[in-house]
C-alpha positions as CSV (number, residue, x, y, z in Angstrom):
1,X,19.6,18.6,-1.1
2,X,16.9,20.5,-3.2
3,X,17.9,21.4,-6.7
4,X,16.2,25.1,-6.2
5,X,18.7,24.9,-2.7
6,X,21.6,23.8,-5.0
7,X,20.5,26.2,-8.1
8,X,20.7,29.2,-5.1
9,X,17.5,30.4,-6.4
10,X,16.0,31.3,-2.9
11,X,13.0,33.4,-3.7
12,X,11.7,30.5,-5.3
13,X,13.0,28.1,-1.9
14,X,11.3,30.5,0.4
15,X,7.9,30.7,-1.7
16,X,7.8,26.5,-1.8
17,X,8.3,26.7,1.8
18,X,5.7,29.1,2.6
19,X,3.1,27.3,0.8
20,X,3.8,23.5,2.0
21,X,6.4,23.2,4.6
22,X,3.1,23.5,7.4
23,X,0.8,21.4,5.9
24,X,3.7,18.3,4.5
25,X,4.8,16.5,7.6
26,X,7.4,14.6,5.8
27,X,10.8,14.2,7.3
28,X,12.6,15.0,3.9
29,X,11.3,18.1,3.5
30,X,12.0,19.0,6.9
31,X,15.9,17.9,5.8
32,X,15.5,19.7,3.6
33,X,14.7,23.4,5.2
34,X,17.1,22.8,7.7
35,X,19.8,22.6,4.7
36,X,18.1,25.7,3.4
37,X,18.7,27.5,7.0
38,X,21.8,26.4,7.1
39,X,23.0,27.1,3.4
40,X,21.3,30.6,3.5
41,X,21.8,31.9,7.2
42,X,25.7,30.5,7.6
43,X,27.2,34.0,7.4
44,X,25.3,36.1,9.6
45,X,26.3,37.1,13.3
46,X,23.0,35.3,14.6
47,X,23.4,31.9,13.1
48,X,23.8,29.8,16.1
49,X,21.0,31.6,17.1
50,X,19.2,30.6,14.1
51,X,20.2,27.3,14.0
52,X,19.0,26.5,17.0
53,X,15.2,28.0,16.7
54,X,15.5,25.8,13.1
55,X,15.9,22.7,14.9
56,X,13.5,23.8,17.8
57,X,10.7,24.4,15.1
58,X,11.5,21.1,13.6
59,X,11.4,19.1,16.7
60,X,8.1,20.6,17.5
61,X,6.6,19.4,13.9
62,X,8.5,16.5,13.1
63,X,10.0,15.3,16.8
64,X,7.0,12.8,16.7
65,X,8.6,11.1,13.6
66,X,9.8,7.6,13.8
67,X,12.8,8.9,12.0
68,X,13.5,11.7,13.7
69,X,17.4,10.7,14.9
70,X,18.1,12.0,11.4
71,X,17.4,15.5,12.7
72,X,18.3,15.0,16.5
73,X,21.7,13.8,15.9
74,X,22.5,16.7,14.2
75,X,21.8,18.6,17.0
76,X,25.9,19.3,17.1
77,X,25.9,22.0,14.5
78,X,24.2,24.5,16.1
79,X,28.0,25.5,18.0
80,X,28.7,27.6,20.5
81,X,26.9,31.3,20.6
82,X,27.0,31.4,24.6
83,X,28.2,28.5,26.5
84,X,25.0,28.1,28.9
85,X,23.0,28.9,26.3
86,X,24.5,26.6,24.0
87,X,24.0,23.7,27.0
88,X,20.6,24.6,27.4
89,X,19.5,24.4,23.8
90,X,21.2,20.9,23.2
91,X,20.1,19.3,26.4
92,X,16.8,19.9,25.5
93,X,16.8,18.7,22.4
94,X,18.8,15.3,23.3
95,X,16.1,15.3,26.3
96,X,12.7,15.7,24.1
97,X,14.5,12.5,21.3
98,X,15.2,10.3,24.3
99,X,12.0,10.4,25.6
100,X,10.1,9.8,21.9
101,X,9.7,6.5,20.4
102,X,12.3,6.3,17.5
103,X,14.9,4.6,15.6
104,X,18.3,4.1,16.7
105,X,16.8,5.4,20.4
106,X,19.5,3.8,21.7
107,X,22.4,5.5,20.0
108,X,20.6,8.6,20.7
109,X,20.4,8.1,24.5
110,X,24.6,7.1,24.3
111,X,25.3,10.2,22.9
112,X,23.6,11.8,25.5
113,X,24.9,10.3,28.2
114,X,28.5,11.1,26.3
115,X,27.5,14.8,26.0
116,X,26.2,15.2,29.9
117,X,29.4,13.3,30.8
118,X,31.3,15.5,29.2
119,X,30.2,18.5,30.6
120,X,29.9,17.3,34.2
121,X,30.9,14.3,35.7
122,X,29.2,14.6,38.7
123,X,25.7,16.1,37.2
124,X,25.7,13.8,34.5
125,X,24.7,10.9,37.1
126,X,21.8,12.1,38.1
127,X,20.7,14.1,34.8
128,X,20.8,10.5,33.4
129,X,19.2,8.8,36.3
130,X,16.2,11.4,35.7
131,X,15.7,10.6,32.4
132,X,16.1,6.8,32.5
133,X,12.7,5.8,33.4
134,X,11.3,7.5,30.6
135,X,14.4,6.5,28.3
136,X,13.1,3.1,29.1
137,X,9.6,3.6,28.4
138,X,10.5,4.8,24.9
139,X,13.0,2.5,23.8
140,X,10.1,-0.7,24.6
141,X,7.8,1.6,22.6
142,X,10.1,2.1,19.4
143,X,10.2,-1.5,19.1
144,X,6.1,-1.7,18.8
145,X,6.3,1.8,16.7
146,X,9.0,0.0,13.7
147,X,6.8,-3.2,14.0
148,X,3.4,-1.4,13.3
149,X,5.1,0.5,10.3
150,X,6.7,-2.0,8.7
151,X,4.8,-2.1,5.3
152,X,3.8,1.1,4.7
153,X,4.5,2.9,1.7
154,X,5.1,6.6,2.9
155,X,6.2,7.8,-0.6
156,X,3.6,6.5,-2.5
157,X,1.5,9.3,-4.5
158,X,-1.6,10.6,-3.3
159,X,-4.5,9.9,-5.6
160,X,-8.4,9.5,-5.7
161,X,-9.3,5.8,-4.6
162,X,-8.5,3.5,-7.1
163,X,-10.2,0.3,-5.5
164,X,-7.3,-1.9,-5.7
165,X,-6.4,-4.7,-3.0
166,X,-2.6,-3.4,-2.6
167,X,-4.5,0.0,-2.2
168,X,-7.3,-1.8,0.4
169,X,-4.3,-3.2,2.1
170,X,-2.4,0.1,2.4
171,X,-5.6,1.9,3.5
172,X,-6.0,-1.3,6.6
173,X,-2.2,-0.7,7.8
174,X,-2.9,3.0,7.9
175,X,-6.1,2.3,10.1
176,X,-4.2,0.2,12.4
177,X,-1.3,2.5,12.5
178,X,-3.5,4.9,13.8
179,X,-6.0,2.9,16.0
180,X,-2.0,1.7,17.7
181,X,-1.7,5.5,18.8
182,X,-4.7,5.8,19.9
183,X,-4.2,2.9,22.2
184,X,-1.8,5.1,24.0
185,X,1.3,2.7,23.6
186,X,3.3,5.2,26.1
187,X,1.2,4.6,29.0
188,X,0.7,8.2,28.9
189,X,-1.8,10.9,31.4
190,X,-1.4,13.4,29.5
191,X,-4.0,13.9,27.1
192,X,-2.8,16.6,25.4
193,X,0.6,13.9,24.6
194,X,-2.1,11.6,23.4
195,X,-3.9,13.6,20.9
196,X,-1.0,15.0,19.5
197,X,0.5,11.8,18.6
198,X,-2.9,10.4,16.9
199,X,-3.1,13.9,15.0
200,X,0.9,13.6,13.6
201,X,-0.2,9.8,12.3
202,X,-3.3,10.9,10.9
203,X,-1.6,14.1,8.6
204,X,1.0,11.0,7.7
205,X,-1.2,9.4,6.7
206,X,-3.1,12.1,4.8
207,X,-0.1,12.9,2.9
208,X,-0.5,9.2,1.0
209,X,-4.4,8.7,1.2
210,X,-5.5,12.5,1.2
211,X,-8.5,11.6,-1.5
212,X,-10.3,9.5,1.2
213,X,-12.9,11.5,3.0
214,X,-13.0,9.2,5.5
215,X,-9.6,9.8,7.2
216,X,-10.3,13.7,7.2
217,X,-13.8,13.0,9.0
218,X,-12.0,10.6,11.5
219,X,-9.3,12.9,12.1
220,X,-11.6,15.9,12.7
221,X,-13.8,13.8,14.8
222,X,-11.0,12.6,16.9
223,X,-10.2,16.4,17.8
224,X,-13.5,17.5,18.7
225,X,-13.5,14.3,21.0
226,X,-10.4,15.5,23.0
227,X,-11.4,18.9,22.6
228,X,-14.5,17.9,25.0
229,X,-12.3,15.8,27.1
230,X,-10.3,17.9,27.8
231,X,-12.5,20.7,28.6
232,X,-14.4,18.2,31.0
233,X,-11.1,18.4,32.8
234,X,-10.7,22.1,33.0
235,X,-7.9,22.6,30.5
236,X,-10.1,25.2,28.8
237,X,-7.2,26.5,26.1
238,X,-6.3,23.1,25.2
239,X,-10.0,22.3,24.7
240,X,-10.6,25.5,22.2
241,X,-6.9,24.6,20.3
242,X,-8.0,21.2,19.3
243,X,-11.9,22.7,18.5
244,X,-10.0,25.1,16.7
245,X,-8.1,22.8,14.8
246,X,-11.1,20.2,13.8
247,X,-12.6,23.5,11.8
248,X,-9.3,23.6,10.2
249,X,-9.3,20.0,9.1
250,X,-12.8,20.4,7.5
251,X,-11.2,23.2,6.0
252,X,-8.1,21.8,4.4
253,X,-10.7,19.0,3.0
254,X,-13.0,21.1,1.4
255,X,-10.3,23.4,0.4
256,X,-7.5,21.4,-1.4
257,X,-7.9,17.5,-2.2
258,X,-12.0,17.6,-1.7
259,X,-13.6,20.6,-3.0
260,X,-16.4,18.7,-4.1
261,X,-16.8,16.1,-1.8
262,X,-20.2,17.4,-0.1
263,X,-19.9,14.6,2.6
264,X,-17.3,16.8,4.3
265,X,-19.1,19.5,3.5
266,X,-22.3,19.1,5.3
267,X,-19.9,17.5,8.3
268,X,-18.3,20.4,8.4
269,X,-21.7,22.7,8.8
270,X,-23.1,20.2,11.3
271,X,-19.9,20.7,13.5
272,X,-20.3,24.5,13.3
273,X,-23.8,24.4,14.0
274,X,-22.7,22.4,17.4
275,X,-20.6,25.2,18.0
276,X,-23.6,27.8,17.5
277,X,-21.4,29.3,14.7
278,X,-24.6,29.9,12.3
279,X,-23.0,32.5,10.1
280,X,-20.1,30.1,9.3
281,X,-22.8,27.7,8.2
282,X,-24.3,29.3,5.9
283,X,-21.2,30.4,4.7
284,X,-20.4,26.6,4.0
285,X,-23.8,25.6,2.3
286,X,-23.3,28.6,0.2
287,X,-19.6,28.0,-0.9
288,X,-20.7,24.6,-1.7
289,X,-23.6,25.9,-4.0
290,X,-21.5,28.2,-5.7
291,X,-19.6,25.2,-7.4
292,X,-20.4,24.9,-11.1
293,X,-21.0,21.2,-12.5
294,X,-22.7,19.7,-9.7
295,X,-25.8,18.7,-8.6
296,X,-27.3,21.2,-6.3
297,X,-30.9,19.2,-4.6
298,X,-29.1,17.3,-1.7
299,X,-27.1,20.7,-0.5
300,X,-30.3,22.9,-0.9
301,X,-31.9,19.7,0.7
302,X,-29.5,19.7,3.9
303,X,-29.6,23.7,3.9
304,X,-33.0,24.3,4.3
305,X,-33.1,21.6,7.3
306,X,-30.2,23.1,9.0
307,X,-31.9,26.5,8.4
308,X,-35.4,24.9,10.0
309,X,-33.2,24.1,12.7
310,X,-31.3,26.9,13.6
311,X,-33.6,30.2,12.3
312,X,-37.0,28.7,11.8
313,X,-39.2,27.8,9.8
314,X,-39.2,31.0,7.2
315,X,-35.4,30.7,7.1
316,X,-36.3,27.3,5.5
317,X,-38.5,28.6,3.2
318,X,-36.2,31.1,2.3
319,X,-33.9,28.6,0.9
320,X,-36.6,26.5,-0.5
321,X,-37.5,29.8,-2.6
322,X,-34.1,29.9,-3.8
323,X,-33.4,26.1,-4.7
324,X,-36.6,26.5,-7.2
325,X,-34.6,29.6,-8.6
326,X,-31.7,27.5,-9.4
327,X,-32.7,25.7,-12.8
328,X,-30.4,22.7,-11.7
329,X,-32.0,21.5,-8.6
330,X,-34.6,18.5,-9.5
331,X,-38.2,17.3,-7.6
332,X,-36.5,15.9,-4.1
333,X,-36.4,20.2,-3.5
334,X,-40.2,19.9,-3.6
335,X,-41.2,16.7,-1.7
336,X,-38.7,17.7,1.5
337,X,-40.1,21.4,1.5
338,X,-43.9,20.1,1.6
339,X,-42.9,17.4,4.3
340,X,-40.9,20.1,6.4
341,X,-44.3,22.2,6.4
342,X,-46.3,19.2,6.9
343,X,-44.1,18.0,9.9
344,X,-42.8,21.3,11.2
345,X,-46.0,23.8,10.8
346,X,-48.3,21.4,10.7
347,X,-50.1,22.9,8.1
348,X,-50.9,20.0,5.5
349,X,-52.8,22.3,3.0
350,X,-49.6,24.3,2.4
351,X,-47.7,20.9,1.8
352,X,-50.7,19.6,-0.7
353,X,-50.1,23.5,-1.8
354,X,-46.0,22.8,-2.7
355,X,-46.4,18.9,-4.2
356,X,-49.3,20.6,-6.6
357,X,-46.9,22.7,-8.1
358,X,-44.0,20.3,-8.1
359,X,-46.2,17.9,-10.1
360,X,-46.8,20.7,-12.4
361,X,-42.7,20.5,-13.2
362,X,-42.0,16.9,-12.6
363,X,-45.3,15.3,-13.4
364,X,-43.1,12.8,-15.8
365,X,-41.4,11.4,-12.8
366,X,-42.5,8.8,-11.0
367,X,-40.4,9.1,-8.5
368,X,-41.8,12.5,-7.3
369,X,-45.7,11.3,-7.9
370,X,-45.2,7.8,-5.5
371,X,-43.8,10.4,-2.8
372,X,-46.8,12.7,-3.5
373,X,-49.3,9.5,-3.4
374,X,-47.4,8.2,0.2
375,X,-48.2,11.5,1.4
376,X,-52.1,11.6,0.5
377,X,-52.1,8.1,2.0
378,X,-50.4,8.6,5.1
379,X,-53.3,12.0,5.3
380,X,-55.9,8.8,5.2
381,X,-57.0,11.2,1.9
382,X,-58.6,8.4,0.2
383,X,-60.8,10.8,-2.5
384,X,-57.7,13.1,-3.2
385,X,-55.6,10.0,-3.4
386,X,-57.7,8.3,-5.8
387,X,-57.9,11.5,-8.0
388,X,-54.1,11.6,-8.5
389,X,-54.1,8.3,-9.6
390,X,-56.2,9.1,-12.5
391,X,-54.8,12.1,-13.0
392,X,-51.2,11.0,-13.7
393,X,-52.5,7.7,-15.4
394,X,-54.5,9.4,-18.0
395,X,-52.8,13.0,-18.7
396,X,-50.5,11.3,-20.8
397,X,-47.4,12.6,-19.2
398,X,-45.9,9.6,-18.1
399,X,-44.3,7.3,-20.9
400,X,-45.4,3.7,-20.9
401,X,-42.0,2.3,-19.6
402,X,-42.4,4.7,-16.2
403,X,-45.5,4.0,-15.3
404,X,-45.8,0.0,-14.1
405,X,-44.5,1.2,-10.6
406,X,-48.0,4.1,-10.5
407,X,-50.2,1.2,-11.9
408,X,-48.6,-1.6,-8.9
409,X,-49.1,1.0,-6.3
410,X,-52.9,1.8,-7.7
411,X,-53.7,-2.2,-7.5
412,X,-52.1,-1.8,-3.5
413,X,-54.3,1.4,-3.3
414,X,-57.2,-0.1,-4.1
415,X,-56.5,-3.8,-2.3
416,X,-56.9,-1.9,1.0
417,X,-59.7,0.0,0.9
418,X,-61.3,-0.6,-2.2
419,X,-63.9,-3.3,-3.1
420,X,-63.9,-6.1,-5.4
421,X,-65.2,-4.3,-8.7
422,X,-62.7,-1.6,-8.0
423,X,-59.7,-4.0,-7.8
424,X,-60.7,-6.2,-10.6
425,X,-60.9,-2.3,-12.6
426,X,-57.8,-1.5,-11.7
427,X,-56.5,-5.0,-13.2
428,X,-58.0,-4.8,-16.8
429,X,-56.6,-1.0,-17.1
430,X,-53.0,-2.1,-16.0
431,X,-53.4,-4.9,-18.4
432,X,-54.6,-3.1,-21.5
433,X,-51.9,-0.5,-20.7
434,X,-49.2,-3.3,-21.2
435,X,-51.1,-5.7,-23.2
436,X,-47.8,-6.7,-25.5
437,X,-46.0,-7.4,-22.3
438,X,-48.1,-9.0,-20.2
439,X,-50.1,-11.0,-23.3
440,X,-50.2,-14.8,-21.6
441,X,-49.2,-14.3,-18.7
442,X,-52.3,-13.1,-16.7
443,X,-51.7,-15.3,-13.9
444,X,-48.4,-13.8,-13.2
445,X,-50.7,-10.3,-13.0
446,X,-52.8,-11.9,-10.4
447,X,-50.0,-12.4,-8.0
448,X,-49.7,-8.6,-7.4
449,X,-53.2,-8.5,-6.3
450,X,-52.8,-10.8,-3.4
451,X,-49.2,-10.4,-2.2
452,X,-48.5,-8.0,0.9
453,X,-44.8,-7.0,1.4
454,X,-42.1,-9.9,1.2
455,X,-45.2,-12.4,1.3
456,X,-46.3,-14.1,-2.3
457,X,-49.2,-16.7,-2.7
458,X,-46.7,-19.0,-4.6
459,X,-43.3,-20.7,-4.1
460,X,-40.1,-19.1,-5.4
461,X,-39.9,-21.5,-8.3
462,X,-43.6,-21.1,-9.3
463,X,-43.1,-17.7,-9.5
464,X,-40.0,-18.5,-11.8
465,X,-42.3,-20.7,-13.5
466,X,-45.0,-17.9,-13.7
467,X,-42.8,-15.6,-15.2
468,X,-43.5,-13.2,-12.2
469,X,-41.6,-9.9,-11.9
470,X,-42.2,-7.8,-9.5
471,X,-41.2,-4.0,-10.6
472,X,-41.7,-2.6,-7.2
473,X,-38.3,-2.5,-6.2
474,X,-36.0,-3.2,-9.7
475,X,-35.3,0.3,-10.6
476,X,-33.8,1.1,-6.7
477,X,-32.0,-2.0,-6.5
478,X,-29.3,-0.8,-8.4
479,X,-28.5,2.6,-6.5
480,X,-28.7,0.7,-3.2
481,X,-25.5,-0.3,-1.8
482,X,-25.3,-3.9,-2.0
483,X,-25.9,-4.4,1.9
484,X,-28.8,-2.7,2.2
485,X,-30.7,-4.5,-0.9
486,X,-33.7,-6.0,0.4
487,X,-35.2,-8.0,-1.9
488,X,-38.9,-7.6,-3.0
489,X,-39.3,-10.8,-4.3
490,X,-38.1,-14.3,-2.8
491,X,-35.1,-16.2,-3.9
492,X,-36.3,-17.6,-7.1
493,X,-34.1,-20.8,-6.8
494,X,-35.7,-23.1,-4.5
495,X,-33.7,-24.7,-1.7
496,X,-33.5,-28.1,-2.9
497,X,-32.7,-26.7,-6.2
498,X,-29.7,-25.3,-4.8
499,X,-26.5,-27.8,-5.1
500,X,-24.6,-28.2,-2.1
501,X,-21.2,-26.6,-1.6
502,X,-18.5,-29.2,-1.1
503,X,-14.5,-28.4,-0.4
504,X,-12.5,-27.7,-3.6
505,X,-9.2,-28.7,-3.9
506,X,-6.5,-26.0,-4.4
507,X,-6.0,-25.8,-7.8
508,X,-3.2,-23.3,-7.9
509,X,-1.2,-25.8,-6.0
510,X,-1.6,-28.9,-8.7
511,X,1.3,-29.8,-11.5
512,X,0.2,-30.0,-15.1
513,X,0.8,-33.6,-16.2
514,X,3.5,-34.0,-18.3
515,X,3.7,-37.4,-19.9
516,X,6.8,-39.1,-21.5
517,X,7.8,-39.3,-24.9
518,X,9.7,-42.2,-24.4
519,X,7.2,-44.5,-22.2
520,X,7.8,-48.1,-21.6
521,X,4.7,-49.9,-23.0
522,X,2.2,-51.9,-20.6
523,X,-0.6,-53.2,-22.5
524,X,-2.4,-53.8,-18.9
525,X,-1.7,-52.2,-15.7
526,X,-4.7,-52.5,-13.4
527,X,-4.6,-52.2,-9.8
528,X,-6.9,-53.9,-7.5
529,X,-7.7,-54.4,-3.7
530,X,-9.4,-57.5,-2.4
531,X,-10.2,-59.3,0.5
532,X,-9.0,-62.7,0.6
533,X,-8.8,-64.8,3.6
534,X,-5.5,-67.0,2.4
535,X,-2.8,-67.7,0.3
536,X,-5.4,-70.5,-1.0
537,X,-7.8,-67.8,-2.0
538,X,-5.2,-65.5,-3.7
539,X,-4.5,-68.6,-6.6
540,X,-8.0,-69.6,-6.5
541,X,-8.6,-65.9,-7.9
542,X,-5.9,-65.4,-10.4
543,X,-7.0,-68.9,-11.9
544,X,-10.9,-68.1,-12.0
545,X,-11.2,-64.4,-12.8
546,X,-10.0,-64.2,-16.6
547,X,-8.2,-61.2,-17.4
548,X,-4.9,-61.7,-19.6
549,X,-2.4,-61.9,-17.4
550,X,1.5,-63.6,-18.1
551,X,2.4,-62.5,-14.6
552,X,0.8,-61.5,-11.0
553,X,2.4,-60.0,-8.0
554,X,0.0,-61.0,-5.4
555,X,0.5,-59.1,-2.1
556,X,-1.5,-60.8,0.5
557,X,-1.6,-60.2,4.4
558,X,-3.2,-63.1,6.4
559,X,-4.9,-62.9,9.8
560,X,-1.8,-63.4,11.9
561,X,-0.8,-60.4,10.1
562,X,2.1,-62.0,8.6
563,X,2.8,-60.5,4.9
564,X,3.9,-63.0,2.4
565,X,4.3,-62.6,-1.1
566,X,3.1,-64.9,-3.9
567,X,4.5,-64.7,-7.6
568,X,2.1,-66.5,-9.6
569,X,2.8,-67.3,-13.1
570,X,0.3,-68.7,-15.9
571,X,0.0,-68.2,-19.3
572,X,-2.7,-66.9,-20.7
573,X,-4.6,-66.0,-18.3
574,X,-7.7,-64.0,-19.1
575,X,-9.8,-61.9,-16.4
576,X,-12.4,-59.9,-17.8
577,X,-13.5,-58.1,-14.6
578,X,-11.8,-58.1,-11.4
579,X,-14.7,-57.1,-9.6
580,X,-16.7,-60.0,-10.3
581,X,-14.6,-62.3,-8.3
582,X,-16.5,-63.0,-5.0
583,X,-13.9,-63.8,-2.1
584,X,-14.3,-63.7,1.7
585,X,-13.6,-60.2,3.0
586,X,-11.0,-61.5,6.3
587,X,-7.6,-60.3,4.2
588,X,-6.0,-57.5,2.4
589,X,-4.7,-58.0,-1.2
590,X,-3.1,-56.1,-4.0
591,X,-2.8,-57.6,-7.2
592,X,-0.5,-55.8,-10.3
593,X,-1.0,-56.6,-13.4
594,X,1.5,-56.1,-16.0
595,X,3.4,-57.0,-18.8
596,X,5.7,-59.6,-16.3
597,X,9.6,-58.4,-16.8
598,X,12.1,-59.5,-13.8
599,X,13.1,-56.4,-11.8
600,X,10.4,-53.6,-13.2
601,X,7.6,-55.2,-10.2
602,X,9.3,-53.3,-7.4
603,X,8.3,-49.6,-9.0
604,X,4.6,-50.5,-8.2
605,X,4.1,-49.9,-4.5
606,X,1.5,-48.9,-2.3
């Protein structure tokens, strides 16, 4: 029971359940209030009545539950406050348990068998018979529901991703917990059934991994899909309930665990906008703004396309206007607003207008003058293009370290429509502007000039060999997500440089060796295999090879596959090299060698 419940301090209980007993779908709380109603309302006339809309409420929320005999069992409590009444209410509620997939189904389905028994003999028979089928249907399902839950941990904490494998795993078992639902394991028409079902495992799941934005996009999206199935089908107030309820997920997001996540955010706008619900939008963008300690560009980015879309093309200036009030946005602000004119009005004087005066602010940024310089290109504005570059190169606003990617995209610039003179110009400049870097290594310089997207005039190791870097692309490689990543520049490892990749052996499963302290000692143990063609061969060996040897086991297997064994003994025997002996290969033979003591031979085997 709840210590407030036990403390009696109910104004406190009734507060706590106010404010969580909707939104936490857990069946411990749900104990819990029922414990409440039935600690609180036990003295009043009306408390079978209120017993009995307790457990209806609680069935409605939590009957879903794979746990939920722990509540339906109970089911007796609620007495006797009109006897038809009183048959009515429990019936039901045995009825709605025995037809949801649960734990200890089965006892469950005795019981009320039992209970309709008990109040009529003759009815119960058929009551039961109607009910079987679906009993049945239940009882197979419970067994999949237990298996695809086994592992979760329900009452672990929700906190932000942590990146962990036991969280990756957690996170996969939720998935397929859910994706099982959606299978419709119940064999089920009834759409309404189905959704329902998903939606309870999604808010279980929500409850452990309510930091991920994914699950609340999935969950949201999942709604608005039955929401327009069902309203395909004509059930119009189902349809708006489940529309209804996606807004609400968005808002539960963006209102609790996620208030910053903009992801959900915009998500949230576009599926308002689908609804035509503009004034909601802009409501969004704008609580989104109003957040302190975040960067701004992307939302006034987002807003001024959804308002293009929606109101125009002076709504979109609007908001353009008031992202350059708002001292925290940066240059992307400038670049989409000239492109939205450019594409939208077509009017590209107005766009050269708005990059003008963003270079004016962020003419230190290289990022913002390459997007300015794709645009004068893609205009075929070879004069005005050219004029930039030697603007930004020579006003001095660009530090040394920021300007390699303007001077590579001048040398590009001028290797398509400029002439020889001009390209060799454009060469000597970029090399007296980083003479102490690129000091020796001019032919590494002269790559640039004739390479054209992923195709270089040398091979991945001369380039390594050159020195070659290619700056094109190394600042964005590391804000790309790794599967995107194109690379600018070829492998720099040749293929036959590369060392092939055998099998490794299992390391984890070796044994550390552990010698003896007490070890018998064998001045010579050597063991050989050679091919002998008789017993003939095998002395003819021992006596030739010289190796010191006082005793040889000599296991030898001729070619009527008969294995003998031949103990030869000499003194003083020396072989130096086993391998030099040169016998014919018809025979198998395994020679020991040892220190000879009568008994110790047989621990040598094969």
């Amino acid at each position: 029971m709840c210590p407030q419940i036990k403390a009696k301090n109910y104004d406190k209980v009734e507060k706590l359940f106010q404010r969580c007993l909707m939104k936490v779908l857990h069946i411990d709380l749900w104990k819990c209030y029922l414990s409440y109603v039935r600690e609180t309302k036990g003295k009043l006339p009306s408390y079978k009545e209120k017993m009995a809309q307790a457990y209806d409420f609680a069935l409605d929320k939590i009957g879903m539950e794979i746990m939920s005999y722990q509540v339906s069992y109970t089911i007796e409590a609620v007495g006797s406050y009109a006897e038809n009444q009183r048959i009515t209410a429990v019936r039901r509620v045995y009825q709605r348990g025995c037809v949801n997939p649960m734990i200890n189904i089965e006892q469950l389905w005795r019981d009320y068998s039992k209970y309709e028994e008990g109040i009529n003999v003759h009815l119960a028979k058929k009551m039961i018979e109607d009910r079987s089928r679906d009993y049945m249907n239940a009882r197979r399902v419970a067994k999949e529901y237990e298996t695809v839950m086994k592992g979760l941990d329900r009452n672990a904490p929700s906190v932000p991703p942590q990146n962990s494998p036991q969280e990756a795993q957690q996170v996969e078992m939720w998935k397929k917990y859910i994706q099982w639902e959606k299978s419709n394991p119940l064999r089920t028409e009834d759409q309404t059934l189905i959704t329902k079902r998903v939606m309870f495992a999604y808010e279980q799941c929500l409850l452990v991994l309510g930091h991920h934005p994914d699950i609340w996009y999935e969950a949201a999206q999942y709604l608005e899909q039955s929401s327009k199935l069902l309203a395909e089908k004509g059930d119009m107030n189902n349809a708006k309930l489940f529309s209804d309820e996606a807004a609400n997920i968005y808002e539960r997001a963006i209102g609790t665990l996620l208030k910053k996540n903009m992801l959900l955010y915009f998500s949230f706008a576009d599926y308002e906008e689908s609804r035509m619900k503009h004034e909601k939008v802009h409501s969004i963008y704008n609580r989104l703004l109003a957040i302190e300690h975040i960067d701004p560009t992307l939302v006034y980015i987002q807003y001024m396309k959804f308002a293009r879309r929606a109101e125009g093309i002076k709504s979109g200036r609007t908001i353009f206007k008031k992202a350059r009030e708002d001292a925290r946005t940066r240059h992307h602000v400038y670049a989409t607003a000239a492109l939205m004119e450019y594409y939208c009005s077509k009017d590209k004087s107005v766009a050269f207008k708005i990059f003008e005066l963003g270079l004016k602010k962020y003419g230190d940024i290289p990022e913002y003058i390459l997007a300015y310089i794709d645009y004068l290109s893609h205009l075929n504005e070879d004069n005005n293009t050219r004029v930039l570059f030697e603007r930004v190169l020579t006003s001095g606003s660009l530090s040394p370290d920021k300007s390699g990617e303007i001077w590579a995209r001048f040398l590009a610039f001028e290797s398509n429509i400029g002439d020889l003179a001009s390209i060799l110009k454009v060469e000597r400049r970029r090399f007296m502007a980083f003479k102490d870097e690129y000091e020796g290594k001019e032919t590494a310089l002269l790559v640039d000039r004739y390479k054209f997207m992923d195709l270089y005039p040398c091979s991945p190791s001369e380039l390594k060999a050159l020195g070659y870097k290619d700056v094109s692309r190394a600042k964005y490689a590391s804000l790309m997500p790794e599967a995107v990543v194109t690379p600018s520049t070829p492998s720099l490892k040749d293929e036959a440089d590369r060392k092939p990749e055998y099998p490794k052996p299992d390391t984890s499963q070796m044994i550390p060796f552990q010698p003896r302290h007490l070890a018998r000692e064998y001045k010579h143990l050597a063991l050989c295999r050679i091919n002998l063609r008789s017993e003939t061969n095998v002395k003819a060996f021992v006596l030739t090879t010289r190796m010191h040897y006082s005793a040889v086991d000599v296991f030898t297997q001729t070619q009527n596959s008969k294995k003998k064994k031949v103990r030869i003994l000499r003194k003083n025997i020396k072989i130096e090299n086993e391998k030099t002996c040169n016998c014919e290969k018809k025979s198998e033979l395994w020679a020991v060698n040892s220190e000879f003591q009568e008994g110790k031979m047989s621990e040598l085997k094969r």
